[in-house]
C-alpha positions in Angstrom: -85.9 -172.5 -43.1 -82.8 -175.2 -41.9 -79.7 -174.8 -42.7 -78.0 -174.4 -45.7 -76.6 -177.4 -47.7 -73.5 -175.9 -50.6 -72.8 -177.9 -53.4 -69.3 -176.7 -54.8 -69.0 -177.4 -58.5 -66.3 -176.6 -60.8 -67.5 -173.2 -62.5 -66.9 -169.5 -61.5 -66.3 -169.4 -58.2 -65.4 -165.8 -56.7 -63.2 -165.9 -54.1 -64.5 -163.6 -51.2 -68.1 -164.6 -52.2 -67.4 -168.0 -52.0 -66.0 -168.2 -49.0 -68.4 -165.8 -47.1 -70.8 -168.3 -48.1 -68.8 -171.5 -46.9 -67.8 -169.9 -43.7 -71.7 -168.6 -42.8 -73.2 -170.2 -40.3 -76.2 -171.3 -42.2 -74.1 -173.7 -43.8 -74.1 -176.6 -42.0 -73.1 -179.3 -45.0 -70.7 -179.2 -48.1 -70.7 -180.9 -51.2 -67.7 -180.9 -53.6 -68.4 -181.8 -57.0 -65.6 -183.0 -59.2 -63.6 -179.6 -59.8 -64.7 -177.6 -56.8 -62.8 -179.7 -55.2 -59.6 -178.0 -55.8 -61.3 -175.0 -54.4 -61.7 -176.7 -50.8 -58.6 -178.3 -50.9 -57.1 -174.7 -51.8 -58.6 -172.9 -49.1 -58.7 -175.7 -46.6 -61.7 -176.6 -46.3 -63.0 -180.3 -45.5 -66.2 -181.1 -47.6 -69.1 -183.6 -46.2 -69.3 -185.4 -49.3 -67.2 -185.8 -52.7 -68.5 -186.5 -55.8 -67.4 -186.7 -60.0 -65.5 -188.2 -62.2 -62.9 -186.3 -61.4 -61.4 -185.6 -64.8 -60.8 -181.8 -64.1 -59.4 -182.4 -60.7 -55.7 -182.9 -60.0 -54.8 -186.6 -59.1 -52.7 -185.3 -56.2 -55.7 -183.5 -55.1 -58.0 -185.8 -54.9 -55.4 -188.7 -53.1 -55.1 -186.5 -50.1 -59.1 -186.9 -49.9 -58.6 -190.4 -50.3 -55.6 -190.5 -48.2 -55.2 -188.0 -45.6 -59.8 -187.9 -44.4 -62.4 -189.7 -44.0 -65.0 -187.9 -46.5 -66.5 -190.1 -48.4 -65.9 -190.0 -52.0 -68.0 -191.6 -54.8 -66.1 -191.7 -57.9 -68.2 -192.1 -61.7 -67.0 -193.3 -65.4 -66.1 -189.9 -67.2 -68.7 -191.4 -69.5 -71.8 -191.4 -67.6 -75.3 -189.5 -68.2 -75.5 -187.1 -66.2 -73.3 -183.7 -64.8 -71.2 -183.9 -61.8 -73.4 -180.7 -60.7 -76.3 -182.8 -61.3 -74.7 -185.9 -59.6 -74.0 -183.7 -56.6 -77.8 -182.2 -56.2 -79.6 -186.0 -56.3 -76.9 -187.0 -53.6 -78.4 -183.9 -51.6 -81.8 -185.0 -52.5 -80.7 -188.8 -51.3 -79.7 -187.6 -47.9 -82.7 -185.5 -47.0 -81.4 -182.1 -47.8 -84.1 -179.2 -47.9 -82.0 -176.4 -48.9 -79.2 -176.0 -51.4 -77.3 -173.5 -52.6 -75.1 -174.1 -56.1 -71.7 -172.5 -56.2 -69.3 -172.4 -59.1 -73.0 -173.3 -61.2 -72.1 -170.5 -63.8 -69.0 -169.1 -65.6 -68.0 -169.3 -69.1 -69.8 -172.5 -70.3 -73.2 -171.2 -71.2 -73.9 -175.2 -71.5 -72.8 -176.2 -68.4 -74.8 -173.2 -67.1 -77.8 -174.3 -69.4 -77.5 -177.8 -67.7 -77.2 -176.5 -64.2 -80.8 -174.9 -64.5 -82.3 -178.0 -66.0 -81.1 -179.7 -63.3 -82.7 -178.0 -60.2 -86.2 -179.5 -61.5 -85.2 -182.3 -60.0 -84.7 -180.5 -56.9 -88.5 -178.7 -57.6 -89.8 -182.5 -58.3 -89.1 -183.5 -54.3 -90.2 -180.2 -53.3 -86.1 -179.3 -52.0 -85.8 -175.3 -52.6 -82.4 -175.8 -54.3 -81.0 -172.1 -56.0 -77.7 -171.4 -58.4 -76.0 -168.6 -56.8 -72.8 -166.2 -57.4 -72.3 -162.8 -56.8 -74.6 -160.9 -59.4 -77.7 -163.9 -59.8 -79.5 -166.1 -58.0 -81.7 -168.7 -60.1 -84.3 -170.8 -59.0 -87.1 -173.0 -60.5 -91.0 -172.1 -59.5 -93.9 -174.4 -60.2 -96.3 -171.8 -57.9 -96.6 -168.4 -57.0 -94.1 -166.1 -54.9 -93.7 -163.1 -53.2 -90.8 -161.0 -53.6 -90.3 -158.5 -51.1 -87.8 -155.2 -51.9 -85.9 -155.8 -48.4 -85.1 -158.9 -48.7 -84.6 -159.1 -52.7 -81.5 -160.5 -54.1 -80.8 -157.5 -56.4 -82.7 -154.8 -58.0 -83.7 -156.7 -60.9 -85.8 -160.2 -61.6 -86.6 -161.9 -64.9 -88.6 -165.1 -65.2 -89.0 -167.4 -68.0 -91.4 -170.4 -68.8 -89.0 -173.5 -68.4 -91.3 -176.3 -70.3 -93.7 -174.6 -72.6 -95.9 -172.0 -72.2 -97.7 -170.8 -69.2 -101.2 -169.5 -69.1 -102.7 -166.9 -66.8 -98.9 -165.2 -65.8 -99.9 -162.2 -63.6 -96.6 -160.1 -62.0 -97.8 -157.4 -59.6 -96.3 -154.6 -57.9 -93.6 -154.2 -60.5 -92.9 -151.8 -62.8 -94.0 -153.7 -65.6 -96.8 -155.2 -64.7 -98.8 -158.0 -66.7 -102.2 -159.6 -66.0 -103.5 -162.9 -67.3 -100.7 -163.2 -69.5 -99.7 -166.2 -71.9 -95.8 -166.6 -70.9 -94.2 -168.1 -74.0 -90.5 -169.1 -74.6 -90.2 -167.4 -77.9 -89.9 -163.5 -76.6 -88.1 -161.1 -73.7 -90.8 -159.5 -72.3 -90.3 -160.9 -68.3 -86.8 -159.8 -69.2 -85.4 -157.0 -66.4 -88.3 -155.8 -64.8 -87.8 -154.3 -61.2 -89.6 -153.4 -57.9 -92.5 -150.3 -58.4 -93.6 -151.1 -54.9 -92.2 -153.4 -51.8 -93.7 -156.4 -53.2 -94.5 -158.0 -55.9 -96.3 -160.6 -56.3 -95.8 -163.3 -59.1 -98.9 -165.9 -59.8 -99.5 -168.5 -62.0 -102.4 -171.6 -62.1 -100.4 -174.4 -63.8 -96.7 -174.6 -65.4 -92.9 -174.2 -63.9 -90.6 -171.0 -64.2 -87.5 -169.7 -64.0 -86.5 -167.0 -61.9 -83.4 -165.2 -61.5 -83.0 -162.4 -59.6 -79.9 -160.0 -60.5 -77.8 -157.5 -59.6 -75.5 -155.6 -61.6 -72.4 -155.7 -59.7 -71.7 -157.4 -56.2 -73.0 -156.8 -53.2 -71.5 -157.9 -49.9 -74.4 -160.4 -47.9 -74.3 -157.8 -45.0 -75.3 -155.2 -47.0 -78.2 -156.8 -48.3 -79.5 -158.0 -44.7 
């Protein structure tokens, strides 16, 4: 898998986790997206790329950008159709990224969240494995089947949900609730919380896209989870 690209957008963003993530060396580029910004600028760290409309970023914040580096910055009307998030992950798209990584995707705006997933289909669309990530979730979008192995799981727990309609012949195997030929629908919680019975399971489906989050009650430290 290359290296990681990190979109920084202006949602929770936990400080140690964060960081830890930015400082990794699987990631090699940095997006900041409209309020994340005043999280690099914070911590002093130089983004790649800038993007938003920046009305939830200090003025003075982002003139030193403009002023003081050379990152490139591509500023949009406040009114405009689209999310900065989303803004962020087509510019990632645009300059051949494979792998993102969403930071600051989640927090109190379950809109914004709701958005955020909606958005990696486009990321799904040009085949880029793009993930929302904080300390207790990892979401993804899957249009084909997966193995999930225990030792490299994100947390203990996984729940998957059809994303545009139902999907037909769901089978989830090696868990401990299983299901065979299933018709996923979006009208119950069954796929909701189900966990490892042995060290893999195995998630298929013929036709349809889903969303998986793996979750973990509380944080977890990446070493730990290595």
């Amino acid at each position: 898998m290359s290296k990681r690209t990190v979109i920084v957008s202006g949602g929770m963003l936990e400080e140690s986790f964060v960081l830890e993530i930015l400082r990794s060396e699987e990631t090699e580029f940095i997006v900041a997206a409209d309020h994340g910004l005043a999280f690099l600028y914070e911590h002093q760290i130089l983004p790649d790329y800038i993007v938003g409309d920046f009305d939830s970023t200090p003025e003075e914040i982002v003139s030193y950008y403009r002023s003081k580096t050379k990152v490139p910055i591509r500023q949009f009307n406040p009114v405009k159709d689209a999310s900065d998030t989303e803004i962020a992950l087509r510019l990632c798209l645009e300059l051949g990224r494979k792998h993102v990584v969403i930071l600051g995707a989640t927090g109190k705006r379950a809109d914004h969240l709701w958005a955020n997933v909606q958005a990696l289909s486009i990321a799904l669309d040009a085949g880029v494995d793009a993930r929302i990530l904080d300390s207790c979730n990892q979401i993804r979008l899957l249009d084909r089947g997966i193995v999930l192995r225990r030792e490299e799981a994100f947390g203990p727990y996984f729940s998957v949900f059809p994303l545009a309609g139902m999907v037909a012949d769901f089978n989830i195997i090696g868990a401990r609730y299983p299901l065979h030929h299933h018709l996923l629908t979006p009208h119950d919680s069954l796929c909701v919380s189900n966990e490892f019975a042995e060290d893999e399971v195995k998630i298929s489906f013929p036709l349809g896209e889903v969303i998986l989050m793996e979750t973990r009650d509380t944080p977890k430290a990446a070493d730990e989870k290595k």
